[in-house]
C-alpha positions in Angstrom: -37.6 25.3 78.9 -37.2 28.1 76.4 -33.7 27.6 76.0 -34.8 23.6 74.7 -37.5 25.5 72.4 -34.9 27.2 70.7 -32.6 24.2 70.6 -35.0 22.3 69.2 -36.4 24.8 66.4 -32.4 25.5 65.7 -32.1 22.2 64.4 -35.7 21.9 62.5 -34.3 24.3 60.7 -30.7 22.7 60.1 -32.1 19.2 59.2 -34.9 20.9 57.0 -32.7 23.0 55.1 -30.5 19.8 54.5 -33.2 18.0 53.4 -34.3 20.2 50.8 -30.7 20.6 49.2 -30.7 16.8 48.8 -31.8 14.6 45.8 -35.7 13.6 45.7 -36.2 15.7 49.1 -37.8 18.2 47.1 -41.1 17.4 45.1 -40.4 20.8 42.6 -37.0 18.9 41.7 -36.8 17.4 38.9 -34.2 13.7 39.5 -31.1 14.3 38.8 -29.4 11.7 36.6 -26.7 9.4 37.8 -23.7 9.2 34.9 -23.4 5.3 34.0 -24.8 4.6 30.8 -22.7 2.7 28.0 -23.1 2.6 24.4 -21.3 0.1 21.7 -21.5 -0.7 18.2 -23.2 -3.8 16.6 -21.6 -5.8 13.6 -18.8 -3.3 12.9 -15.2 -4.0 13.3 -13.2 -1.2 14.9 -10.2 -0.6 13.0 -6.8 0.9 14.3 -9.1 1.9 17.5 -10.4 4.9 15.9 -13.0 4.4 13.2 -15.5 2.0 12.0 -15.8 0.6 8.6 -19.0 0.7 7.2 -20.2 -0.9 3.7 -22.0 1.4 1.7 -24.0 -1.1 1.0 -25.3 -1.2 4.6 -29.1 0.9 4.9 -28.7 0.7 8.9 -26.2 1.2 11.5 -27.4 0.0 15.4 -25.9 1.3 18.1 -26.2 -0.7 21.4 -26.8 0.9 24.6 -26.3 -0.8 28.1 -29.9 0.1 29.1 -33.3 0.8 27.7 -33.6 4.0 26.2 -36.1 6.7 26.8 -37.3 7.1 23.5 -38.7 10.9 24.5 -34.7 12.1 24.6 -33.9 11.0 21.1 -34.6 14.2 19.6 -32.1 16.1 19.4 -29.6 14.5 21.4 -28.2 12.1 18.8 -27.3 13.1 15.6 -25.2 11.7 12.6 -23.0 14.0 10.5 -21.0 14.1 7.3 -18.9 16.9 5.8 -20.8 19.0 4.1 -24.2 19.1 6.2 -26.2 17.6 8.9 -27.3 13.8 7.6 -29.5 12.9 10.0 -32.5 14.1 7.6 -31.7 11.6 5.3 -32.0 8.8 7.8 -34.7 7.7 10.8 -33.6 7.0 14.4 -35.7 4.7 16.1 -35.4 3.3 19.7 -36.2 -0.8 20.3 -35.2 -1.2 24.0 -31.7 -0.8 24.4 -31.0 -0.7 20.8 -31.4 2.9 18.5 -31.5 2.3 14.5 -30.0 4.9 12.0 -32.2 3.7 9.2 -31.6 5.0 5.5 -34.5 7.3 4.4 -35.5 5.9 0.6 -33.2 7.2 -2.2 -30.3 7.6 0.4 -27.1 5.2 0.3 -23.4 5.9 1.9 -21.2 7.4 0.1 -18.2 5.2 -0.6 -15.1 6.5 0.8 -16.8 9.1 3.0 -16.7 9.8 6.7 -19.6 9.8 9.0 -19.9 10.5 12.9 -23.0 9.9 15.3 -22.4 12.2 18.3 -24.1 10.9 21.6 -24.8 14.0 23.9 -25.9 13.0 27.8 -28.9 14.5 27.3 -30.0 11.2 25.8 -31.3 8.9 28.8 -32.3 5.6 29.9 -35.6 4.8 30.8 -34.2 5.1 34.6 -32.5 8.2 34.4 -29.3 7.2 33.0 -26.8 8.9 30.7 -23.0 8.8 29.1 -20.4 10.1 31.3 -19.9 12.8 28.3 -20.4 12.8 24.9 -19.7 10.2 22.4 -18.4 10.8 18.7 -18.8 7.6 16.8 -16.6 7.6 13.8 -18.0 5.5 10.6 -15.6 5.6 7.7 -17.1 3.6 4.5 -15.4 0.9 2.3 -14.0 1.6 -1.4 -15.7 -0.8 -4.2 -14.6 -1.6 -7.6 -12.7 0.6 -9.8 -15.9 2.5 -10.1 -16.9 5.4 -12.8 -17.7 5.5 -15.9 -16.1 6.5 -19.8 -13.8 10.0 -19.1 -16.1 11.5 -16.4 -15.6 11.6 -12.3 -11.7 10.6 -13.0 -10.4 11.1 -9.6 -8.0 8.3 -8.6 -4.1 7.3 -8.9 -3.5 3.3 -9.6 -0.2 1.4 -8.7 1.1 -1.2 -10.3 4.5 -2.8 -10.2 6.7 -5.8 -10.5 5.3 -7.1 -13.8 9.0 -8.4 -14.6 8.3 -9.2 -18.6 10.9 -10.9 -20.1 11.6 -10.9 -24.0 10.8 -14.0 -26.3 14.0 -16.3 -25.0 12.9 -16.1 -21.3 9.6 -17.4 -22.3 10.9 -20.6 -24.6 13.6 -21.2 -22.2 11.0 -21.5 -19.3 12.5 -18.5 -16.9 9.9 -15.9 -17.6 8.6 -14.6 -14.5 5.5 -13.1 -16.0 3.6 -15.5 -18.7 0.1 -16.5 -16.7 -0.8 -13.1 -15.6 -0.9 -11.1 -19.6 -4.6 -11.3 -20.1 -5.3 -10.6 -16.3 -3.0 -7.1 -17.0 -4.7 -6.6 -20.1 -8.1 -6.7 -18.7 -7.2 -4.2 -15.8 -5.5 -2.0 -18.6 -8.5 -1.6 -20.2 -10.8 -1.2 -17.1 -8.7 1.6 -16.6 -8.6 3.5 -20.0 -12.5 2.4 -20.2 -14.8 1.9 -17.1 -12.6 3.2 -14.2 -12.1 6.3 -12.1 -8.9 6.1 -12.4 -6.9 9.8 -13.3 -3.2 8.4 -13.2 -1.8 5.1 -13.7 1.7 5.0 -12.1 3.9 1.5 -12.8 6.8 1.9 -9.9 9.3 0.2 -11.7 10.3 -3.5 -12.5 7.8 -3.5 -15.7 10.4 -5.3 -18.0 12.9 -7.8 -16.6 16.5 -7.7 -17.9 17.9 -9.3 -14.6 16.4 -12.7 -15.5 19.0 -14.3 -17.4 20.4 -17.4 -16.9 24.5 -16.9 -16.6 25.1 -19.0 -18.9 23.4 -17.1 -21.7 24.4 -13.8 -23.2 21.8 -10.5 -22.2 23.0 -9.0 -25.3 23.4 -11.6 -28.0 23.4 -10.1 -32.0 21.9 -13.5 -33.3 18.8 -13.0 -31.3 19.0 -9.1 -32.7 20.1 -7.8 -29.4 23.3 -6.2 -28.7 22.4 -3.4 -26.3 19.8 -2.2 -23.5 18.0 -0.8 -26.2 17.5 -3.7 -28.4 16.8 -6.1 -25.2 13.8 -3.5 -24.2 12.5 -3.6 -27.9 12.7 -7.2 -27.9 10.7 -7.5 -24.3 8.0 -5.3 -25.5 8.1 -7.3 -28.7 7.4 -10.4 -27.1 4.3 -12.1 -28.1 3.5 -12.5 -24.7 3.8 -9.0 -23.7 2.6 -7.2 -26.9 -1.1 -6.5 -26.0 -0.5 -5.4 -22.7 2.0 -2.9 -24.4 -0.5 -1.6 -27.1 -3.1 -0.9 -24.1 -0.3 1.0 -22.3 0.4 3.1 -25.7 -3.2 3.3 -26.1 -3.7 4.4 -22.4 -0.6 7.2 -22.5 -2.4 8.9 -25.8 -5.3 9.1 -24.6 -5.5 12.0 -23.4 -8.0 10.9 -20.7 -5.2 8.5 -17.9 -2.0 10.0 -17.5 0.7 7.6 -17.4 3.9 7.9 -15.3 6.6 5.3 -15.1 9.7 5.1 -12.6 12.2 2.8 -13.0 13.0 -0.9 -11.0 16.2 -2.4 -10.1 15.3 -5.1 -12.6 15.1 -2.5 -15.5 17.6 0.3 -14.0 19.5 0.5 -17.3 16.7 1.6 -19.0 16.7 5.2 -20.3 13.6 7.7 -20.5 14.6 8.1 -24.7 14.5 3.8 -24.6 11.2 3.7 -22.4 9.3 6.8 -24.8 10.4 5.1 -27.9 8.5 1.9 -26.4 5.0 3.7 -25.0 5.2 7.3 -26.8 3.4 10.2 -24.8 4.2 8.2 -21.3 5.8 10.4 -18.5 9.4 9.8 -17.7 10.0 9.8 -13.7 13.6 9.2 -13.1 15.9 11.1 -10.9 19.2 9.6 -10.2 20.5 6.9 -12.3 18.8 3.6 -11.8 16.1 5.1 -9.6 13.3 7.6 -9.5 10.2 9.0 -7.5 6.8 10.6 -8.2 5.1 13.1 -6.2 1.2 13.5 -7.2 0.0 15.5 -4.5 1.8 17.3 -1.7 2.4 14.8 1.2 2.1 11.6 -1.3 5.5 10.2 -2.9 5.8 6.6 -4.9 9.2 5.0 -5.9 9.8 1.4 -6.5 12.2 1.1 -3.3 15.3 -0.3 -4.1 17.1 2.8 -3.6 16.6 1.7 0.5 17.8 -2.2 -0.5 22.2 -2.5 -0.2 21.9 -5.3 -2.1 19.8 -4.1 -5.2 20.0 -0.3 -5.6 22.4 1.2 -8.2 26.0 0.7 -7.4 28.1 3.7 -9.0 30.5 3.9 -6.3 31.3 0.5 -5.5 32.8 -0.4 -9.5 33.6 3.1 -11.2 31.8 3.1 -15.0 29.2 0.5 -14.1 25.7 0.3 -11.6 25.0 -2.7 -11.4 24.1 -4.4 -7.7 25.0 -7.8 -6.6 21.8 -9.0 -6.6 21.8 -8.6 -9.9 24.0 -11.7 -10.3 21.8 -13.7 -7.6 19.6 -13.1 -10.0 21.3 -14.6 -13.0 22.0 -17.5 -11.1 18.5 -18.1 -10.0 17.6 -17.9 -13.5 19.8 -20.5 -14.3 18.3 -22.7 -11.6 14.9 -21.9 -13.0 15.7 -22.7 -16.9 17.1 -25.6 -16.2 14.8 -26.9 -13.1 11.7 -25.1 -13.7 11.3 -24.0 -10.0 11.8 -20.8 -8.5 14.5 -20.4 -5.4 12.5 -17.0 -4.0 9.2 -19.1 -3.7 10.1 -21.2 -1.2 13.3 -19.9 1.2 13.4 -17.2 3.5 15.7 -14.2 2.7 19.3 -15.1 2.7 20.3 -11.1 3.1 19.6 -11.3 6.9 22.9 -10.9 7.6 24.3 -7.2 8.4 27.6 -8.1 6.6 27.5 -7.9 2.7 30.5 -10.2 2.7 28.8 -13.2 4.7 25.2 -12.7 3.4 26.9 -12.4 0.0 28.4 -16.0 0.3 25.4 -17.4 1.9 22.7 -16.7 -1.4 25.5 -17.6 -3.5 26.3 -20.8 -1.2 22.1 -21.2 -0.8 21.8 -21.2 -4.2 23.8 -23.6 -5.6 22.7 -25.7 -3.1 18.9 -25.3 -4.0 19.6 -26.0 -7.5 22.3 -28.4 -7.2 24.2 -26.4 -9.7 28.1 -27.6 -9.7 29.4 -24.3 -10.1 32.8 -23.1 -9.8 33.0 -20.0 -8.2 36.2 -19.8 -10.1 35.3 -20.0 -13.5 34.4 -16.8 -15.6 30.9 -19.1 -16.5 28.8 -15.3 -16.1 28.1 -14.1 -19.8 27.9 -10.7 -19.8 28.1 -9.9 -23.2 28.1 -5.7 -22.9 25.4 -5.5 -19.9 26.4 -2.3 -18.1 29.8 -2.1 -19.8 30.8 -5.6 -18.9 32.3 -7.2 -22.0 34.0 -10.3 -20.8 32.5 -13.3 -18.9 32.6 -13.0 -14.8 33.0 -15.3 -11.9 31.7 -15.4 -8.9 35.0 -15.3 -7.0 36.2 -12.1 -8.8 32.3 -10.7 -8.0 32.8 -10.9 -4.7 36.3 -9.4 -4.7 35.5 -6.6 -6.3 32.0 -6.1 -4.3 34.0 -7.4 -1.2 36.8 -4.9 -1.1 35.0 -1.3 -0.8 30.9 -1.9 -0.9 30.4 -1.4 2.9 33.2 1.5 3.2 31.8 3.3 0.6 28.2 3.0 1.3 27.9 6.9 2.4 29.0 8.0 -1.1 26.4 5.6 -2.7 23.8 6.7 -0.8 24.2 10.6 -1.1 25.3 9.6 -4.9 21.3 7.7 -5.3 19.4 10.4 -3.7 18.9 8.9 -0.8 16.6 11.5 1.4 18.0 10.0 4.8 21.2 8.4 5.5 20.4 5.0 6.3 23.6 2.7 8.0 24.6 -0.2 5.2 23.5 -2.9 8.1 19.8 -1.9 8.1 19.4 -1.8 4.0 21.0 -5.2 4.2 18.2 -6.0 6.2 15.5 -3.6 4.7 14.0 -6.3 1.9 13.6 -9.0 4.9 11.2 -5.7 6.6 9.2 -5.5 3.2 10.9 -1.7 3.4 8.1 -0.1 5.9 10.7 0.5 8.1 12.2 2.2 5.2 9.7 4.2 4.2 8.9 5.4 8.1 12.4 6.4 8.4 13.4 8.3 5.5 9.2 10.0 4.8 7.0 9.7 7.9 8.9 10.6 10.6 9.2 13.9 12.6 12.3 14.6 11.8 12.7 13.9 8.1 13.6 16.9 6.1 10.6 16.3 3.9 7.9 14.6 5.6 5.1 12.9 3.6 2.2 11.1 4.7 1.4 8.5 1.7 4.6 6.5 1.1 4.1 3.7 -1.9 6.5 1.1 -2.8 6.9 -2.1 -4.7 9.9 -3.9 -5.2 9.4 -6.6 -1.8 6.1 -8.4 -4.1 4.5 -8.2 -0.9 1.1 -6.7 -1.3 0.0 -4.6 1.9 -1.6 -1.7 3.6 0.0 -0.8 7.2 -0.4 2.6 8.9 2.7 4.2 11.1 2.4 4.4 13.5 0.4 1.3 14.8 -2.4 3.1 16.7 -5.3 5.1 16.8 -2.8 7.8 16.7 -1.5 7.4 12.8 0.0 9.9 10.6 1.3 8.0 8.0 -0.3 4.9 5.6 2.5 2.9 3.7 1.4 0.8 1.0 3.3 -1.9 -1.4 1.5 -2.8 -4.7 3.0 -6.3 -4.9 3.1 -8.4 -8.1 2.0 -9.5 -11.3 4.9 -12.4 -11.6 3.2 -15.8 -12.3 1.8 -17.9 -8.9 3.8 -20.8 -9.2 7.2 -18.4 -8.1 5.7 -17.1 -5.2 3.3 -17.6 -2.2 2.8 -13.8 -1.9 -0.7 -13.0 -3.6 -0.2 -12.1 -7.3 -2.0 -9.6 -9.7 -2.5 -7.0 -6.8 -2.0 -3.0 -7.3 -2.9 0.5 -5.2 -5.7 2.4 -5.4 -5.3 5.6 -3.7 -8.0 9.0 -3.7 -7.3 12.0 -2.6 -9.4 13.7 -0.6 -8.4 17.0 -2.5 -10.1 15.3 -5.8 -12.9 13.1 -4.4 -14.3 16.0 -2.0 -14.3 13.8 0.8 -12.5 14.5 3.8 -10.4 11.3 4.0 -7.4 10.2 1.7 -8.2 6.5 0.8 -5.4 4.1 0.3 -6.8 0.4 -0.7 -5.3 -3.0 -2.2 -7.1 -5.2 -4.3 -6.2 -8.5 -5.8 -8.0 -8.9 -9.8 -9.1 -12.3 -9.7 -11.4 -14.2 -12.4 -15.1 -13.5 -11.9 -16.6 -16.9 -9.8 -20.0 -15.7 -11.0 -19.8 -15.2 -14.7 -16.4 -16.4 -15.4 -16.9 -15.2 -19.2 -17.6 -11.6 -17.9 -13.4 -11.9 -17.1 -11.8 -10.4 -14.1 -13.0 -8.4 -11.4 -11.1 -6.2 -8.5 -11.3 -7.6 -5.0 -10.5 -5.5 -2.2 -8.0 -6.8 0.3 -7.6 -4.1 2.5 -8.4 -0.1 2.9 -6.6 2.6 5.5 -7.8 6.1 5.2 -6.2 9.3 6.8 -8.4 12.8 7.4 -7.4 15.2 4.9 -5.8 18.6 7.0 
């Protein structure tokens, strides 16, 4: 009997002691909470899977939470923050069931271009005991409006333009200008920036003037129109009565004192000279490196060029034909002029690229054979029907036939030369810059800046050239280190379905004081509301990398 006594008290004891260790055994024992809870964001898109993009506009963000929250473990346990202090002063959190509020406290706003984060700890609960697996960082980046600021004060941002492509006072008779509709739209943005804007450094990457648009048969350098060399054609562009206000606010703009301006040179104006472009716009800042081509570095990590040094079938050709630089697609060019004199249409606006092909020889033949097609041009490929006149040393008429001989014979082999003789950072195989244009060059600009491996590595690349506006980060991802960006176009609508009158903004993070380098696209469009007031900046798209 004694020995069942003890047997009996042994396991009291056992099942007692286990009881108390468990959950809810123990009155003194406060519950212990059962991870589960979930939270999300209302009315805010997630972008790249990292951030979301507020408008500074907004006075409230709500978060979302997959269960009622106790409103007695706010305090303290959710918290937004900003750079430079803790914000969650200047804004009320307020619990509505499952929903929490980050109200704006009165004379509070977002700044614009600024990073905010709402950290989540799991001491916050739901009204039964629930809480995050762990904590939760909610990133909030804000939206870029405007070209704000205001006379010569808070200057802190570069613009990009490109790809204006002004031709002189024949192109715009003779109905091949590609830039007549857009003057007073330029104009207007010229003097937002000297004016109203932010804006520290205007950078044009390349293609300003045009001296590629020309039909064949008409002379580039003809004395009876007063032009017999680059020089003259370049004072005649800038001359042009369509182009002569937007040149006074750039001359205007580069002695001010206030915008520094910075030009590097196209493919579609590669023969012109710094001494040529300073006698045009005194004071403006010359960035060419090899001949033909140039780049800009504002900032450590940011570099701008116009691209074509990355293009086989428009960068500077100084290997290929000794004593001249000019590409073939120079000459596609001349024959799309003609097309476009004497048809009025445009052959880029509608057609895919005919440079798909990895061989020069066959994609050669093919936008020669496209073209004349397209235009129903009886050419003769035979016939020296190219006037020439003196361009790039050329002083007799060319045809198409000896073109592609003399491209035909060594362009591919000597490729390697070209490329170490144009600067180019990365060697890049002539069969992908056949094909770089058709990739609107962000493959391009990954492989010779952004990745690993490059000798100099930078994480803002900006290019025009392709006339294809865009913002895309590389790589795709939440996991980004680069932004590439193309400023597009200013050419007239009716020779392209790519948007028109688009440029770069970019602010760094080292002259804003925010912690993020903004890259944004916008597209100046008439104002729909007071259409007298002019134009106004619309913003297309924004990326945004942390500053380190």
């Amino acid at each position: 009997m004694k020995k069942g006594v003890r047997f009996f008290r042994f396991w009291l004891i056992i099942l007692t002691g286990i009881c108390l260790a468990l959950p809810g055994c123990s009155k003194k024992d406060a519950p212990v909470a059962v991870t589960g809870m979930t939270v999300e964001v209302a009315n805010l898109s997630l972008q790249n899977d990292l951030y979301y993009l507020l408008d500074p506009a907004d006075r409230s963000i709500a978060l979302i939470f997959s269960e009622p929250v106790d409103t007695s473990t706010l305090d303290g346990n959710i918290l937004m923050t900003e750079k430079s202090l803790m914000a969650d002063s200047a804004c009320s959190v307020k619990a509505f069931g499952n929903m929490v509020l980050f109200s704006l406290n009165p004379g509070t706003v977002f700044k614009p271009g600024w990073q905010y984060v709402i950290s989540i700890t799991t001491g916050l609960r739901s009204e039964s005991g629930l809480a995050l697996p762990a904590t939760v960082n909610l990133e909030f980046r804000t939206r870029l409006e405007g070209l704000l600021g205001s006379g010569n004060s808070n200057r802190n941002s570069i613009l990009c333009i490109s790809d204006i492509h002004m031709g002189d006072a024949r192109a715009f008779s003779g109905g091949y200008c590609w830039f007549s509709e857009n003057a007073a739209a330029l104009d207007s943005l010229l003097q937002e920036v000297l004016y109203r804007s932010r804006v520290k450094q205007l950078v044009i990457l390349g293609d300003l003037f045009d001296e590629w648009i020309v039909p064949y048969s008409i002379n580039p350098f003809d004395p009876q129109s007063g032009i017999s060399d680059s020089r003259e054609y370049f004072l005649a562009v800038a001359a042009a009565p369509v182009n002569a206000g937007i040149i006074g606010s750039l001359r205007a703009i580069a002695g001010s004192g206030v915008v520094e301006l910075i030009y590097i040179p196209g493919n579609h104006d590669m023969l012109l000279t710094r001494e040529i472009l300073t006698e045009i716009i005194p004071g403006i800042t010359w960035m060419g490196d090899s001949t033909g081509l140039g780049h800009y570095v504002p900032l450590p990590e940011m570099i701008m060029e116009h691209g074509h040094r990355y293009d086989f079938f428009n960068c500077p050709q100084p290997v290929t034909s000794p004593g001249h630089i000019l590409p073939p697609g120079y000459f596609i060019s001349r024959l799309d002029a003609e097309g476009l004199m004497k048809q009025g249409t445009s052959f880029f606006k509608d057609t895919p690229s005919v440079e798909g092909n990895t061989e020069f020889l066959a994609a050669w033949t093919a936008a020669l054979a496209y073209l004349m097609i397209h235009y129903n041009i009886p050419l003769d490929p035979d016939s020296a029907n190219i006037r020439m006149g003196g361009t790039d040393g050329y002083q007799n008429p060319l045809s198409y036939t000896a073109l592609t001989a003399q491209y035909g014979a060594n362009i591919q082999d000597v490729w390697p030369a070209t490329a170490a003789k144009n600067g180019m950072p990365v060697f890049m195989p002539s069969t992908v810059a056949i094909v770089n244009s058709a990739t609107d060059l962000y493959y391009a600009a990954s492989f010779e800046y952004m990745e690993s491996a490059v000798p100099s590595r930078y994480k803002i690349v900006t290019f025009g050239h392709t006339h294809n506006a865009m913002i895309r980060v590389w790589p795709a991802g939440k996991n980004y280190t680069g932004i590439y960006a193309n400023s597009g176009t200013w050419v007239n609508a009716s020779l392209t379905k790519k948007p028109v009158r688009t440029f770069i903004e970019i602010i760094p993070a080292q002259w804003s004081g925010s912690e993020l380098d903004l890259v944004t696209l916008y597209q100046y469009n008439p104002d729909p509301v007071h259409p007298a007031s002019g134009y106004i900046p619309v913003l297309l798209a924004q990326e945004s990398l942390l500053a380190k």
